[in-house]
PyMOL CGO cylinders between C-alpha atoms (Angstrom):
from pymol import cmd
from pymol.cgo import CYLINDER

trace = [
    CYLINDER, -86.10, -105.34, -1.15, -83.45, -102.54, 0.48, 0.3, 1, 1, 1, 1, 1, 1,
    CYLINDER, -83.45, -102.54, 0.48, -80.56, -102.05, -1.31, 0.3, 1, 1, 1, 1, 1, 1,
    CYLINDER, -80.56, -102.05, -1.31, -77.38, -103.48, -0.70, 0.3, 1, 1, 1, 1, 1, 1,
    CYLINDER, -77.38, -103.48, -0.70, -74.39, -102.60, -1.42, 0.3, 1, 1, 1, 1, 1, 1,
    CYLINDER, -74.39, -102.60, -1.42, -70.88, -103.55, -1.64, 0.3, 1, 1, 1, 1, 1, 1,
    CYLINDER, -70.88, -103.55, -1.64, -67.31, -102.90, -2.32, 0.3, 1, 1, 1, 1, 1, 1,
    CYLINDER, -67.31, -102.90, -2.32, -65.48, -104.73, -4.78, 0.3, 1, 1, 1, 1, 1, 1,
    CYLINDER, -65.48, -104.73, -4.78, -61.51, -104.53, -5.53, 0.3, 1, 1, 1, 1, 1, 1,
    CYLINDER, -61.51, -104.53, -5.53, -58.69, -105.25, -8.30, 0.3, 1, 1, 1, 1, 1, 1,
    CYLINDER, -58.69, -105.25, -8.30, -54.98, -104.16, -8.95, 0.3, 1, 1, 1, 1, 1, 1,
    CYLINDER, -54.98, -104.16, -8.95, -55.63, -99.90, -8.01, 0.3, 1, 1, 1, 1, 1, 1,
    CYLINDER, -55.63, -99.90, -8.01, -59.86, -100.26, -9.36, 0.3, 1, 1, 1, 1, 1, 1,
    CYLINDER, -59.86, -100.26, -9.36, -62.25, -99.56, -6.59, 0.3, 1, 1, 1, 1, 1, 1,
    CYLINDER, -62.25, -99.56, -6.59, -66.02, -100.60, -7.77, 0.3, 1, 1, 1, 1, 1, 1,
    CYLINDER, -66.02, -100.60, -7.77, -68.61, -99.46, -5.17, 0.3, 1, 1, 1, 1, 1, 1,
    CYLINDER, -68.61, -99.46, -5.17, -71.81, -101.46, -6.43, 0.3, 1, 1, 1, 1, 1, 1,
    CYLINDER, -71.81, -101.46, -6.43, -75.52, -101.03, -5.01, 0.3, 1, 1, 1, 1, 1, 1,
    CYLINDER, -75.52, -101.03, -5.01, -78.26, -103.68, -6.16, 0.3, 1, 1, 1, 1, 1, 1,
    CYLINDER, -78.26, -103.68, -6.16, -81.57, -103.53, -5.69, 0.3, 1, 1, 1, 1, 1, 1,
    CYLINDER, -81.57, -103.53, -5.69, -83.93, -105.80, -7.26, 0.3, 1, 1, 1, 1, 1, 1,
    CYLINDER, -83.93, -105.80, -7.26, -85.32, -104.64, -10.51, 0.3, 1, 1, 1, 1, 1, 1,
    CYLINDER, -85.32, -104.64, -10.51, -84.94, -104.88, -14.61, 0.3, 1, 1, 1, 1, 1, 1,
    CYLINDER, -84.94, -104.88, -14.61, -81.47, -105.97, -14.90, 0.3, 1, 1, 1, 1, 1, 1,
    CYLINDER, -81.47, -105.97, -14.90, -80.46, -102.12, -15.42, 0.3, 1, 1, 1, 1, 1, 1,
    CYLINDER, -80.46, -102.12, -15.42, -76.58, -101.22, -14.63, 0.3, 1, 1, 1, 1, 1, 1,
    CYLINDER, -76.58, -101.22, -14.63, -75.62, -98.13, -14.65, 0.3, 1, 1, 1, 1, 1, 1,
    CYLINDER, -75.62, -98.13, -14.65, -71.87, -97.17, -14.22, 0.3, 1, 1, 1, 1, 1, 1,
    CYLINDER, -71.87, -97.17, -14.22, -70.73, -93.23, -13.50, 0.3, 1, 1, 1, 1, 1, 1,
    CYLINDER, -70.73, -93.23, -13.50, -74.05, -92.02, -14.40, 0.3, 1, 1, 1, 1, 1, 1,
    CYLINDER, -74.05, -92.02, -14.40, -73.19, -93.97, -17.87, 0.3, 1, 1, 1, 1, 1, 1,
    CYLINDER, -73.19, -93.97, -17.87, -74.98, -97.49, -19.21, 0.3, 1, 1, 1, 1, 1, 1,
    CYLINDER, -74.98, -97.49, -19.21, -73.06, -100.76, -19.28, 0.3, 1, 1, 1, 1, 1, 1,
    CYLINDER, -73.06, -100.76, -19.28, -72.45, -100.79, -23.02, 0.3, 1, 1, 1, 1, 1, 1,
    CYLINDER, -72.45, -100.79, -23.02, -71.49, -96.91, -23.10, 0.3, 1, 1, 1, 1, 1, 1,
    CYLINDER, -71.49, -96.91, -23.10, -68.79, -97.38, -20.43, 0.3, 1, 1, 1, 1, 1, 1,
    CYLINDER, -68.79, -97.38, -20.43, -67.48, -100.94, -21.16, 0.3, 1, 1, 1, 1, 1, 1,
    CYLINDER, -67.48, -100.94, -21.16, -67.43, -100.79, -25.38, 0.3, 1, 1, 1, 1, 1, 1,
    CYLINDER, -67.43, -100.79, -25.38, -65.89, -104.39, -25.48, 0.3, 1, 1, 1, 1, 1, 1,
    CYLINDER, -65.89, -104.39, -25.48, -67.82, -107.62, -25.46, 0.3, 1, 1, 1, 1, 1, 1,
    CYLINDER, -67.82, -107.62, -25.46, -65.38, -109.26, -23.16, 0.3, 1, 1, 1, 1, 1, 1,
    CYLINDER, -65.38, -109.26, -23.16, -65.74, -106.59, -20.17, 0.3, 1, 1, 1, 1, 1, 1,
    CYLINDER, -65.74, -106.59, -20.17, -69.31, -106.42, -20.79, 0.3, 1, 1, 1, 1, 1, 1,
    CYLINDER, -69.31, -106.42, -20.79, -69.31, -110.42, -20.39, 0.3, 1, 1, 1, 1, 1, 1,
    CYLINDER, -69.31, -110.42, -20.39, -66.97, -110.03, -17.00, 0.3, 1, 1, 1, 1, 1, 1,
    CYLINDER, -66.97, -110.03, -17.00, -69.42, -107.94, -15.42, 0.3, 1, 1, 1, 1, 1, 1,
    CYLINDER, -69.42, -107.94, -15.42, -72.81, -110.40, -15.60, 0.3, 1, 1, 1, 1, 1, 1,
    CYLINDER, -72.81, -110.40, -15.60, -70.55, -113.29, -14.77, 0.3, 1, 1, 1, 1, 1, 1,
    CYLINDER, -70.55, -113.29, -14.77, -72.28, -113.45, -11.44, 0.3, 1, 1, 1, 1, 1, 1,
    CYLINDER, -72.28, -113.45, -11.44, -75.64, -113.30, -12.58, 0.3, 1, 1, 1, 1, 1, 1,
    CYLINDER, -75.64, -113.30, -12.58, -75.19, -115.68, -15.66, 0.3, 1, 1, 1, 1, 1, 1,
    CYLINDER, -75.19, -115.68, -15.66, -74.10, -118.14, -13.30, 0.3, 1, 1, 1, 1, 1, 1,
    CYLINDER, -74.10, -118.14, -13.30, -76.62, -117.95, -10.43, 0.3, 1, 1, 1, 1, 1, 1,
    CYLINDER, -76.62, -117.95, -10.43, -79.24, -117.36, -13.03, 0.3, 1, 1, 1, 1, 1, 1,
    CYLINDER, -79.24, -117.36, -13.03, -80.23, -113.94, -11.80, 0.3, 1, 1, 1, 1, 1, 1,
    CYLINDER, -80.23, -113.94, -11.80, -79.52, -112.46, -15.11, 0.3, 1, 1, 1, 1, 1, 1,
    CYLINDER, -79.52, -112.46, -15.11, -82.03, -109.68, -15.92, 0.3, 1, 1, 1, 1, 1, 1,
    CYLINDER, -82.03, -109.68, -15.92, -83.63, -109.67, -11.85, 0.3, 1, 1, 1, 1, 1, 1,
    CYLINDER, -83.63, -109.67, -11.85, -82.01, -107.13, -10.09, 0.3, 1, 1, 1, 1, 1, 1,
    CYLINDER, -82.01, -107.13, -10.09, -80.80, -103.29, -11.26, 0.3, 1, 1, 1, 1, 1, 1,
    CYLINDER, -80.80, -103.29, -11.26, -77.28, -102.36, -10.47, 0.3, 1, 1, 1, 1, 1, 1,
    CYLINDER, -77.28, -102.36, -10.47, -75.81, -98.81, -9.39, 0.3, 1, 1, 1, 1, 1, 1,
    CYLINDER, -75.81, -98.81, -9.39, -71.78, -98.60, -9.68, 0.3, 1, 1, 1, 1, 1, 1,
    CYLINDER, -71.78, -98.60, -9.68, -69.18, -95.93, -8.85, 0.3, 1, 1, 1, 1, 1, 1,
    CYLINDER, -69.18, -95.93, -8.85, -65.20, -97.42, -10.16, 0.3, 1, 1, 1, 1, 1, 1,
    CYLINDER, -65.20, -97.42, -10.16, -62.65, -95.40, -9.87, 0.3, 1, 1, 1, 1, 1, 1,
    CYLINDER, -62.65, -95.40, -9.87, -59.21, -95.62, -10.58, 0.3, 1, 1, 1, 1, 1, 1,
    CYLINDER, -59.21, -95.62, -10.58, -56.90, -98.84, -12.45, 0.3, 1, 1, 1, 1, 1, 1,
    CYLINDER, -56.90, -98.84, -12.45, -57.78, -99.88, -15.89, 0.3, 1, 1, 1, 1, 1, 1,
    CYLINDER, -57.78, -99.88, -15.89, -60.35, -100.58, -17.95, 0.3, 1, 1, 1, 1, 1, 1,
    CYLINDER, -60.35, -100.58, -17.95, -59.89, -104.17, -17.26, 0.3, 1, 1, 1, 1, 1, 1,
    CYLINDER, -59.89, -104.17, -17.26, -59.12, -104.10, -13.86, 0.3, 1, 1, 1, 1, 1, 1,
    CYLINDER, -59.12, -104.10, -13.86, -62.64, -101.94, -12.78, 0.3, 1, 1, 1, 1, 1, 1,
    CYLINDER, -62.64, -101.94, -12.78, -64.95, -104.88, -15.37, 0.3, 1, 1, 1, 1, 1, 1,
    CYLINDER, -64.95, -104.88, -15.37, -63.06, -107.30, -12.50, 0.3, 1, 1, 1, 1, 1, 1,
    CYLINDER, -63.06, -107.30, -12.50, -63.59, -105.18, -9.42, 0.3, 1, 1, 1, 1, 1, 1,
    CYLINDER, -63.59, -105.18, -9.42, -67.24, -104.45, -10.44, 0.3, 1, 1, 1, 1, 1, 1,
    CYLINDER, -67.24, -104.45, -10.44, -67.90, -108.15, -10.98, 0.3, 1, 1, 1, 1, 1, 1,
    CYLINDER, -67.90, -108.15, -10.98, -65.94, -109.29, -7.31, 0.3, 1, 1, 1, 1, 1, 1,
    CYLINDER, -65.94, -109.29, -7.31, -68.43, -106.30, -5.86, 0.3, 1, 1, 1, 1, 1, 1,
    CYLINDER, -68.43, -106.30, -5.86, -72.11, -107.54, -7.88, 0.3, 1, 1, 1, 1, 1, 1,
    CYLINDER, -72.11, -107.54, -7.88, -70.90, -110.81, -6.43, 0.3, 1, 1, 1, 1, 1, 1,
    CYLINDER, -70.90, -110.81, -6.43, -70.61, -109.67, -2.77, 0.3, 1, 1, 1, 1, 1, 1,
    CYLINDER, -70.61, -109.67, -2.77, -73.45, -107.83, -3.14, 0.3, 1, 1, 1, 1, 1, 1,
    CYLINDER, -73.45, -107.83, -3.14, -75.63, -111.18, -4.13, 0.3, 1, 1, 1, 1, 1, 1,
    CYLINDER, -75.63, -111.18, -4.13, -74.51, -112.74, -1.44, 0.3, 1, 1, 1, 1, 1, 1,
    CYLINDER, -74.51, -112.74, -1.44, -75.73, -110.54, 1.08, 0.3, 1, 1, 1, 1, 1, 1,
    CYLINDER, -75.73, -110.54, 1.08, -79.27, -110.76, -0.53, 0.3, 1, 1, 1, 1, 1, 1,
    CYLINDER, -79.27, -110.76, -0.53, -79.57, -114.31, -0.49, 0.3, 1, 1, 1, 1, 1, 1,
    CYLINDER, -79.57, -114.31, -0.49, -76.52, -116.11, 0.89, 0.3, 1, 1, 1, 1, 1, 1,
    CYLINDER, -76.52, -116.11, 0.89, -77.75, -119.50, 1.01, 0.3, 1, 1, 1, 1, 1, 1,
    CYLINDER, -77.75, -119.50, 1.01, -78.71, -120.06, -2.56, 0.3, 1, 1, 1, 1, 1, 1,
    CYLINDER, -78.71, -120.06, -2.56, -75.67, -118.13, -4.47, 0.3, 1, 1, 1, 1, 1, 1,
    CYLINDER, -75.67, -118.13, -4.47, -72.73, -118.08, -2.37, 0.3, 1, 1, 1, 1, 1, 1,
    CYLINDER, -72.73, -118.08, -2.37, -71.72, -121.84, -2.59, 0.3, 1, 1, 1, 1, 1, 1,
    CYLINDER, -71.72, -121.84, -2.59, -71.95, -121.10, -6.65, 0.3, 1, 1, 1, 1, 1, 1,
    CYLINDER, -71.95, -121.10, -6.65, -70.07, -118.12, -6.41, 0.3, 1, 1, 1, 1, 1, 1,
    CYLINDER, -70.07, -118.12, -6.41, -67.32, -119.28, -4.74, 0.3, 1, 1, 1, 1, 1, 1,
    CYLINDER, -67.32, -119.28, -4.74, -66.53, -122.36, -6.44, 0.3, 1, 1, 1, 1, 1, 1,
    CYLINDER, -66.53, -122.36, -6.44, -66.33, -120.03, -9.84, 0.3, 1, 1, 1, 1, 1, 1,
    CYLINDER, -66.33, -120.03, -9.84, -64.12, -118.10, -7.62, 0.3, 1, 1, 1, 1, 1, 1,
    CYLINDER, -64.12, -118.10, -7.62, -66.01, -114.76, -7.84, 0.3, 1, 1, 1, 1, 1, 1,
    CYLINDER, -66.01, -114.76, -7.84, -65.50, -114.20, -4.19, 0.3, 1, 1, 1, 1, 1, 1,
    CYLINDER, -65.50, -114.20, -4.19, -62.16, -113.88, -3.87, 0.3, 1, 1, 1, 1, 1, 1,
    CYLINDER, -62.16, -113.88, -3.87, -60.11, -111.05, -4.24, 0.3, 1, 1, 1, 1, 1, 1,
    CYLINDER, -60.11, -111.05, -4.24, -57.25, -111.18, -6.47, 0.3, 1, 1, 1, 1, 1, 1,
    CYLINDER, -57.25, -111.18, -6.47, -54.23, -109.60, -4.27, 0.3, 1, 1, 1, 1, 1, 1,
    CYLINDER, -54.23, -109.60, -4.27, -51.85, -109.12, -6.83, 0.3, 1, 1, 1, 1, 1, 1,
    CYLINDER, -51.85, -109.12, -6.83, -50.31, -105.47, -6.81, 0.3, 1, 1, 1, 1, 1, 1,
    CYLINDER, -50.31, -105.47, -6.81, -47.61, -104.16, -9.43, 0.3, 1, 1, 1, 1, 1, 1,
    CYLINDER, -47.61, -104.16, -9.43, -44.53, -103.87, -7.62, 0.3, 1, 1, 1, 1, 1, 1,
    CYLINDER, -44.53, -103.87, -7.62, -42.61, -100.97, -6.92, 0.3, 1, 1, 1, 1, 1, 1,
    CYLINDER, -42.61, -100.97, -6.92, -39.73, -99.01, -8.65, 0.3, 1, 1, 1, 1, 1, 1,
    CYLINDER, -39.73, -99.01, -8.65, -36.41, -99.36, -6.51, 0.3, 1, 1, 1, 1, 1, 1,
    CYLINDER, -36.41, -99.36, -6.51, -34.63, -96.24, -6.29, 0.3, 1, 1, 1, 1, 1, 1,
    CYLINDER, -34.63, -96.24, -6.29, -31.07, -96.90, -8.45, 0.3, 1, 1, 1, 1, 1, 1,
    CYLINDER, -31.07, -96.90, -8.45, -32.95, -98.80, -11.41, 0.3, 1, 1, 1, 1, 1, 1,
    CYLINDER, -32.95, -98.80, -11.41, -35.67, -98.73, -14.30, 0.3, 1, 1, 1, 1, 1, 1,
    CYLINDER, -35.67, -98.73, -14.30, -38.13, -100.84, -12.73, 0.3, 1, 1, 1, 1, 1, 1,
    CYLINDER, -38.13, -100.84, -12.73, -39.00, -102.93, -10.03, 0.3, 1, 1, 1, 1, 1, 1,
    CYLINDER, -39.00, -102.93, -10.03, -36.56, -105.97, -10.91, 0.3, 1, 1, 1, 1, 1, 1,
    CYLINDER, -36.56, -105.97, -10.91, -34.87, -104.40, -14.37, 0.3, 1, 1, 1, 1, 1, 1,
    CYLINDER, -34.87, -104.40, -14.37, -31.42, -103.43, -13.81, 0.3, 1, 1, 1, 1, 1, 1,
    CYLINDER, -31.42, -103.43, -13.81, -29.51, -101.06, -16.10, 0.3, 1, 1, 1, 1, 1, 1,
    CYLINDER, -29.51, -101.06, -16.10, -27.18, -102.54, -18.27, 0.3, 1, 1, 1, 1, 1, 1,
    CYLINDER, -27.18, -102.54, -18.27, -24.05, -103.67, -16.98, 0.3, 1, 1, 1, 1, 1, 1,
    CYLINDER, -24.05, -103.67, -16.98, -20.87, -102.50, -18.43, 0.3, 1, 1, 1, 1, 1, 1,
    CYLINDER, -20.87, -102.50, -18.43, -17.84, -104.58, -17.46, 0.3, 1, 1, 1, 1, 1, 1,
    CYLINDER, -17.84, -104.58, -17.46, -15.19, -101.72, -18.98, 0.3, 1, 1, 1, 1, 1, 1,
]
cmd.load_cgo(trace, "trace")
């Protein structure tokens, strides 16, 4: 099996994730899973996609995220490792995948600062006198 590869997004998190079939290896900057995500709950995020199509443990996964959160790359890796499995068998895991909702990217942005206030919708305090 090539590898295949795949770009997954969230919020400002870019995950660039290449599977290739394997020992269920994932390596993330150079770093292992449980080194680079320490909590249980972004671990979990990450092997959504293989927990559910029952792949868990089959294939090895490469991974380059850059920029967000913490929270925001576990859900940009997990949109990519789903994208990825897609494109190596598309018949047996996409229909899966999307009714979990794995292949959708979540569009939400913050939303910018307007000049003349603190944030995007907080006004400063308004002073009658």
């Amino acid at each position: 099996m090539k590898v295949v590869n795949a770009l997954g997004r969230r919020k400002s998190a870019v995950a660039r994730v290449y599977v290739v079939a394997g020992k269920g290896n994932i390596t993330i900057n150079g770093r292992d899973l449980s080194e680079y995500f320490k909590e249980d709950a972004l671990r979990y995020i990450v092997n959504q996609p293989f927990e559910l199509t029952g792949t868990m443990g089959q294939f090895d996964v490469k991974a380059n995220l850059d920029g967000g959160g913490i929270k925001g790359q576990a859900e940009a890796m997990r949109l990519g490792i789903a994208r990825a499995l897609c494109e190596v068998d598309k018949e047996a895991y996409r229909s899966a995948l999307k009714a979990a909702g794995f292949l959708t990217r979540d569009a939400r942005e913050v939303e910018r600062k307007k000049p003349g206030q603190p944030g995007a919708r907080r006004r400063f305090q308004f002073s009658k006198r």
